[in-house]
N, C-alpha and C positions, 0 to 999 in steps of 0.2 A: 653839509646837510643839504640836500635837495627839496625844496617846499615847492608844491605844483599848484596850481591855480587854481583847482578843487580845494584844497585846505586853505588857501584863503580865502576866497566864496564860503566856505563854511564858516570858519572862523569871522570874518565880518559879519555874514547874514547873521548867526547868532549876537552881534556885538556893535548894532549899527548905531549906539549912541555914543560910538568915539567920530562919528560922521556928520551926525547930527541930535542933539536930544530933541526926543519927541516921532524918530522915525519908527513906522511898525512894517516890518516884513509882510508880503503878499504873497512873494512866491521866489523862489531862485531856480533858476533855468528854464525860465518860463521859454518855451515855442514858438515862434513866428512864422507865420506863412502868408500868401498872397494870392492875388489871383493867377498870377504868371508863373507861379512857379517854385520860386525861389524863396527863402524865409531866413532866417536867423535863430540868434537865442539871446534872449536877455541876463546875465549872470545873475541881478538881483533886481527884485523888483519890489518897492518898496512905497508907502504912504508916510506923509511926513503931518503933521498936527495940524494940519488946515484940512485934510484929504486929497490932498497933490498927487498927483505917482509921482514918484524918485526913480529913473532908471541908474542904476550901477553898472559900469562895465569894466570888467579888470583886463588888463595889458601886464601879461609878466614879460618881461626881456632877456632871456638868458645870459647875458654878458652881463647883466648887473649881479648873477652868483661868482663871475670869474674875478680870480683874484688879481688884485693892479698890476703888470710887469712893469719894471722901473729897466 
């Protein structure tokens, strides 16, 4: 089964108090840009029980779905 980094961003944003209790989601996939040009995206973006922001950023690895060769 192939799970993409979209279903996990959902599945966590919906589920961020295995991450932390007390976090509340803001946004996922928030935008970034600048003045130069260039921007990003943040996967999750979240406030944590003080009002901190929480950036989340997910790294999947494809070789971690490949099965071991011995």
């Amino acid at each position: 089964m192939t799970i993409n980094e979209n279903l996990i961003r959902d599945k966590l944003a919906n589920n961020l108090e295995v991450l932390e209790e007390g976090l509340t989601l803001v946004e996922t996939e928030l935008q970034l840009s600048n003045d130069f040009g260039s921007g990003g995206r943040i996967d999750i973006l979240a406030k944590d029980e003080f009002g901190q922001y929480v950036v989340i950023e997910l790294k999947k690895n494809d070789q971690a779905e490949s099965p071991l060769v011995h």
